[in-house]
C-alpha positions as CSV (number, residue, x, y, z in Angstrom):
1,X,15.8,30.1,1.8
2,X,17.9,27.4,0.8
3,X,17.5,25.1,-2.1
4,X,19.2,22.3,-3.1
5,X,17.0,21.2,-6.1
6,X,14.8,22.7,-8.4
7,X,12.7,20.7,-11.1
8,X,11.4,22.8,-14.0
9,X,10.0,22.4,-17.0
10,X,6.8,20.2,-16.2
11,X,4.0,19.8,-18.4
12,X,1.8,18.9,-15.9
13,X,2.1,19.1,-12.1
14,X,-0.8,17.0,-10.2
15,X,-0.1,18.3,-6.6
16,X,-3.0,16.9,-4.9
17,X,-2.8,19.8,-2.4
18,X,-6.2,21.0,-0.3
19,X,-7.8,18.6,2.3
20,X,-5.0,16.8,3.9
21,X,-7.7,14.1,4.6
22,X,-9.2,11.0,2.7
23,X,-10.7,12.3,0.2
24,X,-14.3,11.6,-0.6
25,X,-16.9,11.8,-3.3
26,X,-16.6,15.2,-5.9
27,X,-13.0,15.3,-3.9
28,X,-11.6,12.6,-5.6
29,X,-12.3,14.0,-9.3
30,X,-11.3,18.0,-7.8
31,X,-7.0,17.8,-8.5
32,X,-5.0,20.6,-9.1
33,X,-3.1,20.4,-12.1
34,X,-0.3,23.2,-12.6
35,X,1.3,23.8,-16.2
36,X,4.8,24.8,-17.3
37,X,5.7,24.4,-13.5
38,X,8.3,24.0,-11.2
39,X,9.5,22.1,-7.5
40,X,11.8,23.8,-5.4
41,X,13.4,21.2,-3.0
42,X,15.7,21.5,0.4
43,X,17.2,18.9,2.6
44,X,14.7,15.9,0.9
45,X,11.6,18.3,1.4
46,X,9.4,20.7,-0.8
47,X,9.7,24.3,-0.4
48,X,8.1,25.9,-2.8
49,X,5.7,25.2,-5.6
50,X,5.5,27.5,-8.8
51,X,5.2,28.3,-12.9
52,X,7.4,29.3,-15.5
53,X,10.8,31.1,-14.8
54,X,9.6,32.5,-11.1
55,X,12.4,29.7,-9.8
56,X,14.9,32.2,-11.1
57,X,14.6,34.5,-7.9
58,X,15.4,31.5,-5.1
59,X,18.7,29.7,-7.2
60,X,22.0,29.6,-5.3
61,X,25.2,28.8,-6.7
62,X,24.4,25.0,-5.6
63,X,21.6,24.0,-6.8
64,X,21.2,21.7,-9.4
65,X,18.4,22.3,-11.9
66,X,17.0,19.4,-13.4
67,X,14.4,19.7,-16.3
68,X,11.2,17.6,-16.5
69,X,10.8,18.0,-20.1
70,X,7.6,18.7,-20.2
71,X,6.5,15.2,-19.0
72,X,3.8,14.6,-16.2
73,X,4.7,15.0,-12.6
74,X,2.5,13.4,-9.4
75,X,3.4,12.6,-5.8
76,X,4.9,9.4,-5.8
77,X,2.9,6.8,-5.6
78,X,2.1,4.9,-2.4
79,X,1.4,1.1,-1.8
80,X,-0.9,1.0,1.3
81,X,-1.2,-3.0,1.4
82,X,1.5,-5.6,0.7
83,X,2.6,-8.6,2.2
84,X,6.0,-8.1,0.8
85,X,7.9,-10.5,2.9
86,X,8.1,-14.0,2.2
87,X,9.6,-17.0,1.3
88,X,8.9,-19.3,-1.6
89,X,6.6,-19.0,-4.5
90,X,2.7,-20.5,-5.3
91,X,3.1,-21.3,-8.7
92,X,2.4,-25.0,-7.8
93,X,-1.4,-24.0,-7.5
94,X,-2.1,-21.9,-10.5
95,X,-3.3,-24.6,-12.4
96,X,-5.9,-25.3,-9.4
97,X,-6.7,-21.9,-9.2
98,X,-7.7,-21.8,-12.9
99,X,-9.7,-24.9,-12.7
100,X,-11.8,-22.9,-10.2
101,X,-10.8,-24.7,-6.9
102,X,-11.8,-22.3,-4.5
103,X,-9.2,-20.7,-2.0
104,X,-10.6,-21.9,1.4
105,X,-10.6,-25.7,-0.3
106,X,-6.9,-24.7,-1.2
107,X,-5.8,-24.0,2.3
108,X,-7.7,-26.6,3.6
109,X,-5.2,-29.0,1.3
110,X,-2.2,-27.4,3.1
111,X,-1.9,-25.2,0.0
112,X,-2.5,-21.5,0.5
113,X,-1.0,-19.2,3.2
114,X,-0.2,-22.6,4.8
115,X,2.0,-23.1,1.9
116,X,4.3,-19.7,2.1
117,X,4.4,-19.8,6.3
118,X,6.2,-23.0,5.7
119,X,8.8,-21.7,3.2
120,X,9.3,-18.4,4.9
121,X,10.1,-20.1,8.2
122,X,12.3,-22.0,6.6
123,X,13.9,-19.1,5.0
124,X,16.9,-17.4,6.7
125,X,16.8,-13.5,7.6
126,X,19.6,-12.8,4.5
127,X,17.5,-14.8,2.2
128,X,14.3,-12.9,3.0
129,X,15.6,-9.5,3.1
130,X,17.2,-10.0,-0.5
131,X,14.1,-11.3,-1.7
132,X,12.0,-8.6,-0.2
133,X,14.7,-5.9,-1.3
134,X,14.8,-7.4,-5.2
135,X,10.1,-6.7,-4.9
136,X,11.4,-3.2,-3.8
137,X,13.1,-2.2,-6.5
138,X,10.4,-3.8,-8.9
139,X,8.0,-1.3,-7.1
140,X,10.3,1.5,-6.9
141,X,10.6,1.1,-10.7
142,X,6.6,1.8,-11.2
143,X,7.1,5.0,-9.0
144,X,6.4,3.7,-5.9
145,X,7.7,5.8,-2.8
146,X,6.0,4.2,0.8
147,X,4.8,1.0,1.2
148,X,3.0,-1.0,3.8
149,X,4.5,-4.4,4.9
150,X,2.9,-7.1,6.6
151,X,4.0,-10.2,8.7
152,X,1.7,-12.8,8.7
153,X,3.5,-15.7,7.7
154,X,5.0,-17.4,10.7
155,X,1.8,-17.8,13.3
156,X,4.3,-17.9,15.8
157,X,6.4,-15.5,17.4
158,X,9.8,-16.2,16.1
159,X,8.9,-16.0,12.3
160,X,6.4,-13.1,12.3
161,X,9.4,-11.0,14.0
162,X,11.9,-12.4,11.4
163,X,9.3,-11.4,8.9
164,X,8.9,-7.3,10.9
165,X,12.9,-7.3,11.3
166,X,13.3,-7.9,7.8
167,X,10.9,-5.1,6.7
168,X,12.7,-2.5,9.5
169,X,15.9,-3.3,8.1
170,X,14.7,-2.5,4.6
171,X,13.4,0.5,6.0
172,X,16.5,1.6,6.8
173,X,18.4,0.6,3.7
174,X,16.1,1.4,0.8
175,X,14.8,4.3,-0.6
176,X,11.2,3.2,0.0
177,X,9.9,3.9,3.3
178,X,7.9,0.7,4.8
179,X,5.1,1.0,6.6
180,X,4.6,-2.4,9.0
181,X,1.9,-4.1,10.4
182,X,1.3,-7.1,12.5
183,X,-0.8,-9.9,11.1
184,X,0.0,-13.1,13.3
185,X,-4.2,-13.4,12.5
186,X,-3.7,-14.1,9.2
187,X,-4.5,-18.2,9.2
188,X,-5.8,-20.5,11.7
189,X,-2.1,-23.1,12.5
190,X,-3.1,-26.6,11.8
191,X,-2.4,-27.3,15.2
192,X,-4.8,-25.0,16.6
193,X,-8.0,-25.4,13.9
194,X,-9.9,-27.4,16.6
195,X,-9.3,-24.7,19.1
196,X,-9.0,-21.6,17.9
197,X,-9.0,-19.7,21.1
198,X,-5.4,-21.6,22.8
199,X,-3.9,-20.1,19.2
200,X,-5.8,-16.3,19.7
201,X,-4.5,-15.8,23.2
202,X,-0.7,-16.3,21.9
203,X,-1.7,-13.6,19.4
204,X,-2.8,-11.8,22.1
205,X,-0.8,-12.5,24.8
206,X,2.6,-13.4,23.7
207,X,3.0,-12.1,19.8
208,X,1.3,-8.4,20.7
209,X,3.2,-7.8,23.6
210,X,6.3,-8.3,22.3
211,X,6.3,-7.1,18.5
212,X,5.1,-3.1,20.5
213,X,7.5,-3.7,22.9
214,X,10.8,-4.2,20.0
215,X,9.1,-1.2,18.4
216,X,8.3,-3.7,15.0
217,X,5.0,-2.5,13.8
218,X,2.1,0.4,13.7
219,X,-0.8,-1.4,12.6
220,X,-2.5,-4.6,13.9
221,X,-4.4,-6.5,11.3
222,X,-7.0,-9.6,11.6
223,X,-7.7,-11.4,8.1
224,X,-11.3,-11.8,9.1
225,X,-13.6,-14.4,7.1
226,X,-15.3,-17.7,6.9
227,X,-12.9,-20.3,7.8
228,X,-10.2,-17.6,8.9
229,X,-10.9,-15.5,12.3
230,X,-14.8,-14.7,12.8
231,X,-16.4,-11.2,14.0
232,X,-16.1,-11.7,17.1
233,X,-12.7,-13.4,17.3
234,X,-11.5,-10.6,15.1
235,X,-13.1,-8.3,17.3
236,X,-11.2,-9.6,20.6
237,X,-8.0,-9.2,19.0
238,X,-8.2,-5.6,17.2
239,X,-9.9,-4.6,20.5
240,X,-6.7,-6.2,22.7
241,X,-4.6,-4.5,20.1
242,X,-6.2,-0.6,20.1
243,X,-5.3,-1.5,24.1
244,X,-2.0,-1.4,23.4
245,X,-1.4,1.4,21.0
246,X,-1.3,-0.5,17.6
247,X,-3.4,1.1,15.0
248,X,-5.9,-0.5,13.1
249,X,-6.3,-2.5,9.9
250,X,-9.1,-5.5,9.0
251,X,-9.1,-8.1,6.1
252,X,-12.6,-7.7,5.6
253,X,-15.4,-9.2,3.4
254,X,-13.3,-10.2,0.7
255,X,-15.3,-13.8,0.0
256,X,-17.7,-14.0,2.0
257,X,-20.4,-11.1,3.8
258,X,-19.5,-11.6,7.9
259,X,-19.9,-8.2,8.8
260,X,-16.2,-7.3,8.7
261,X,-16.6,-3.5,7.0
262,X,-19.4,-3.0,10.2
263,X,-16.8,-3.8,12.3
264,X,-14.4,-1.8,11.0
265,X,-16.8,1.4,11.6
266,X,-17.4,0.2,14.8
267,X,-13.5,-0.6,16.4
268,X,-12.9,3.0,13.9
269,X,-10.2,1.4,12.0
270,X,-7.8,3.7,9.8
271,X,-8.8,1.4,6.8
272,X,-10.7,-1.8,6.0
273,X,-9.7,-3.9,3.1
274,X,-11.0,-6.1,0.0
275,X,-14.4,-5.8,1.0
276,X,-15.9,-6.9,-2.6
277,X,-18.5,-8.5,-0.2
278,X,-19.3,-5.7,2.2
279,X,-22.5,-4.9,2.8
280,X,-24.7,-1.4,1.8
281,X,-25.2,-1.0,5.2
282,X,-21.4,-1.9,6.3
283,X,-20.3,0.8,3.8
284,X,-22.6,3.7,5.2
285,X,-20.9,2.8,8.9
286,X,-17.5,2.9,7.7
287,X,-18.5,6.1,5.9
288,X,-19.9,7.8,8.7
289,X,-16.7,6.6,10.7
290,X,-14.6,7.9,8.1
291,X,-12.3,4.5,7.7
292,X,-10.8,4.4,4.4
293,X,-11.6,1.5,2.2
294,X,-8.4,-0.5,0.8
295,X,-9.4,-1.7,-2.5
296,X,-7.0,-4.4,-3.9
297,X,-8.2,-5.1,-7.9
298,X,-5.7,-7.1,-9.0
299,X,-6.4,-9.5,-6.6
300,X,-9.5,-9.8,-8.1
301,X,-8.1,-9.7,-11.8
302,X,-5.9,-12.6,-10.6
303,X,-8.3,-14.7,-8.8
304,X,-11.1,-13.9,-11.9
305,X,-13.5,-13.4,-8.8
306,X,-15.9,-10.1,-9.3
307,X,-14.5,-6.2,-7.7
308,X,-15.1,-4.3,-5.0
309,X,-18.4,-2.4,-5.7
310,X,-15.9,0.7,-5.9
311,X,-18.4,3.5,-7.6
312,X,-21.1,2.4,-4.7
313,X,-18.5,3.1,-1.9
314,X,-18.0,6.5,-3.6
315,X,-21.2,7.4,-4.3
316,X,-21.8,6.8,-0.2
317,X,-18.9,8.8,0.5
318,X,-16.6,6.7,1.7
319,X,-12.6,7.5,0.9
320,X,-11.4,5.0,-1.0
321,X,-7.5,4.2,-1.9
322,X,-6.0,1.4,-4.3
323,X,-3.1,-0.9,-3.4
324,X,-1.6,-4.2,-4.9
325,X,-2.4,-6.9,-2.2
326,X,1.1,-8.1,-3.6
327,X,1.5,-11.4,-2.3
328,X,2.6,-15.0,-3.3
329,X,-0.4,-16.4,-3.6
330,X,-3.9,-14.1,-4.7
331,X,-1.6,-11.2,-6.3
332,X,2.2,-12.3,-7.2
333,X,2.6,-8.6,-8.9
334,X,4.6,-5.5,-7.7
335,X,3.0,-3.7,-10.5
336,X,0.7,-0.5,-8.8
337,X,0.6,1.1,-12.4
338,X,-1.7,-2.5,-13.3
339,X,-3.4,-1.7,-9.8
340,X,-4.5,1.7,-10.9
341,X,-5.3,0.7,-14.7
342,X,-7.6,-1.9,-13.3
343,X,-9.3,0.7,-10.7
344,X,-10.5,1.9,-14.0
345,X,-11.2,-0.9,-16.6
346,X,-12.7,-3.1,-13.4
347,X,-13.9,-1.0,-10.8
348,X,-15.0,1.7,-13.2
349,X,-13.1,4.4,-11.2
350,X,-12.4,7.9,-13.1
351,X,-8.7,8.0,-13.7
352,X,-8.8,11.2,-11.3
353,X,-9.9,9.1,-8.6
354,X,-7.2,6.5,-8.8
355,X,-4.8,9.3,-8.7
356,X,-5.9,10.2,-5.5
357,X,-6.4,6.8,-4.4
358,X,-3.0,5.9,-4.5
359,X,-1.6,9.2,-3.6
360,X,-3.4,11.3,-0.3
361,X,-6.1,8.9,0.5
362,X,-3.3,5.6,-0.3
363,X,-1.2,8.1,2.7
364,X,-4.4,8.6,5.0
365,X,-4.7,5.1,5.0
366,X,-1.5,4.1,6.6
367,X,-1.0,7.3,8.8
368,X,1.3,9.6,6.4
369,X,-1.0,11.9,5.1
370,X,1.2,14.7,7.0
371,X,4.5,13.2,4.8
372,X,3.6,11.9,1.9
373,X,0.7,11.4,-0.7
374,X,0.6,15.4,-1.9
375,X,3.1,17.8,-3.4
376,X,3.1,20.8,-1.0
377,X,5.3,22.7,1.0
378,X,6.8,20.9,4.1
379,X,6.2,17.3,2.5
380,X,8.8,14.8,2.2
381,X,9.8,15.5,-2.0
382,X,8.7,11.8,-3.4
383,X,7.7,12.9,-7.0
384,X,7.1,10.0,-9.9
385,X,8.1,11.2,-13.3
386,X,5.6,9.8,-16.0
387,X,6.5,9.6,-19.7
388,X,3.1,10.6,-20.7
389,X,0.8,13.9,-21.5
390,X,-1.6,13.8,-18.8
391,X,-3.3,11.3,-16.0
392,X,-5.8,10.0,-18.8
393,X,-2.9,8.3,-20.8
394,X,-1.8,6.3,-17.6
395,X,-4.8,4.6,-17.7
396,X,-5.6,4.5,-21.2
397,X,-2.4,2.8,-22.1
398,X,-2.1,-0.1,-20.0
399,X,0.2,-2.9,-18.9
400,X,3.3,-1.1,-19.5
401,X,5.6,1.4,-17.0
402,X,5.4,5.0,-17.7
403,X,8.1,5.9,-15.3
404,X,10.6,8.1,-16.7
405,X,12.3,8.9,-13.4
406,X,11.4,8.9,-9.1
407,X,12.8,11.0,-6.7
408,X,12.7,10.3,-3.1
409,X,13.5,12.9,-0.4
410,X,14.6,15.1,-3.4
411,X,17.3,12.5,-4.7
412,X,16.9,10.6,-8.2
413,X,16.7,7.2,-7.4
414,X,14.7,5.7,-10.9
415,X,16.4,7.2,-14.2
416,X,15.2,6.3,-17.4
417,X,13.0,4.2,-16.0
418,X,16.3,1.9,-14.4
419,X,17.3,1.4,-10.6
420,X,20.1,4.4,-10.0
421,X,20.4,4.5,-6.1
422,X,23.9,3.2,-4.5
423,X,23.4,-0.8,-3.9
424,X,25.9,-1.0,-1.5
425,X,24.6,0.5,1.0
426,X,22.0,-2.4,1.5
427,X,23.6,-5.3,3.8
């Protein structure tokens, strides 16, 4: 067996190995936690898993044997919702925010997602990728290994695929792997708020069609809420979409209760998201459909609005992950370390279950479960390197990065909690 790298000396080894399927309920709190143990690693993936000195037997004269120093090691950690790029900045509407001016009267101003589609179509390709590459390395910093990448702010053609080229690019060029998803329903053009339907069937007809045929993006989501896209127009369009091989995703119930999370039990969605106004009944659908619910708490720390009823979700075993929502406008933070502090402090989460929520079930709920999201034999070696004694302390001591170092594919990329990779190979 060959082995390239070999990782000893952890304290603590969360491996999050068993079901390799959202887990739910007990599940969530049930990790297995390894002492004094090592990683073997070959060609960027994990071959073997042990304790102590047992390494000794599989070392060649070329691997390179790197010592953990007793810290705390986890899969690394995996950002299942982001709409990373983007031009421009919101800043301009904090003040209205804080006065408690609510977000539809916001976009109805012109503010809103409005506000970035403008800036990002007026951004140029270089200016977005370098933008989108600088929130990268941000995450990357906080131990963050995959994330998912929406469009969403073009509603037209030209800009959303701007937006998806960018992210393939980055794909390509950075360490993280990206994720993408289509989400030309993310806001109703000014031009088309009288008549909805002319603006659905270019999302349907024209946008669809062409982003699966360039081979841009996985997922199809609808942001689906009052004033937005409604049931049954987000309905015709995830429906059109599973026609056509795109996976599927919902903005759901986040303000207001439409029905979205029954929906997404119904069209069997691979995750529905927000949904801190989903119904007790829409929770047992999506529950009994296993779709993972996407819970985005800083979003809710940031707009001072109240949290998903996570502890409910759980208790009607449904799988729940935890992602940033970053954004310009509800969540302007690439910080998934706040993310998981506030799965505890808000949405009274164990700090076992925001482990797995942003490691296997985060990975179920973008279709990498077989890659990513546990530390086992045959998975791509993403590992996050914590300065800290156990899971507790990543909770317990918030707002600040733990990250000693990330490996990606078995190469250290974060060192000393600073950016090591080779910037030159990004264009």
């Amino acid at each position: 067996m060959r082995v390239d790298v070999i990782i000893n000396n952890i304290g603590k080894l969360v491996t999050m190995r068993g079901k390799n399927s959202p887990r739910i309920k007990d599940e969530m709190n049930d990790l297995e936690i390894i002492e004094n143990a090592y990683i073997a690693i070959a060609d960027g993936k994990i071959v073997e898993v042990g304790t102590g000195n047992e390494y000794e037997n599989i070392v060649q004269e070329y691997t390179s044997i790197e010592n953990a120093n007793g810290l705390l090691v986890t899969p690394g950690l995996i950002d299942s919702h982001t709409h990373l790029v983007h031009g421009g900045s919101r800043e301009n509407e904090f003040s209205k925010k804080l006065a408690g001016v609510p977000y539809i009267e916001i976009l109805n101003q012109g503010g809103g997602i409005l506000s970035t589609v403008k800036s990002t179509k007026e951004a140029t390709f270089e200016e977005l990728y370098n933008k989108s590459r600088k929130s990268l390395d941000r995450m990357l910093e906080f131990g963050v290994t995959t994330v998912e990448a929406k469009s969403g702010y073009g509603l037209e053609l030209d800009t959303e695929l701007k937006q998806l080229k960018v992210a393939k690019k980055l794909n390509e060029n950075h360490p993280i792997d990206l994720v993408n998803t289509f989400l030309g329903a993310h806001a109703i053009p000014p031009e088309y708020k009288e008549n909805h339907k002319v603006y659905i069937d270019i999302i349907v007809e024209e946008m669809m069609p062409k982003v699966k045929d360039l081979g841009l993006a996985e997922f199809c989501d609808v942001f689906c809420e009052e004033g937005v896209f409604s049931i049954e127009e987000s309905a015709y369009i995830l429906s059109k979409a599973k026609e056509m091989g795109y996976k599927l995703k919902i903005h759901a119930d986040e303000i207001v209760s439409l029905g979205g999370a029954e929906l997404s039990a119904k069209l069997k969605c691979i995750s529905s998201d927000h949904l801190m106004a989903a119904s007790q009944e829409g929770l047992k659908e999506m529950a009994k459909n296993k779709v993972v619910a996407n819970l985005l708490p800083a979003t809710s720390f940031n707009l001072n609005k109240d949290y998903a009823n996570a502890r409910k979700m759980i208790d009607f075993n449904v799988p729940v992950s935890l992602s940033s929502d970053y954004n310009p406008g509800s969540c302007p933070s690439e910080n998934l370390q706040l993310v998981m502090q506030l799965g505890c402090l808000g949405l009274k989460m164990t700090p076992n279950e925001v482990l797995t929520a942003v490691t296997i079930n985060a990975a179920c709920s973008i279709n990498r479960h077989k890659e990513v999201g546990s530390i086992e034999i045959g998975k791509k070696a993403d590992l996050a390197v914590f300065d800290a004694p156990n899971i507790e302390y990543l909770m317990y001591h918030f707002g600040i990065n733990h990250i000693e170092r990330v490996y990606k594919e078995g190469k250290l990329v974060v060192d000393n909690k600073q950016i090591i990779y080779d910037n030159s190979i990004l264009g």
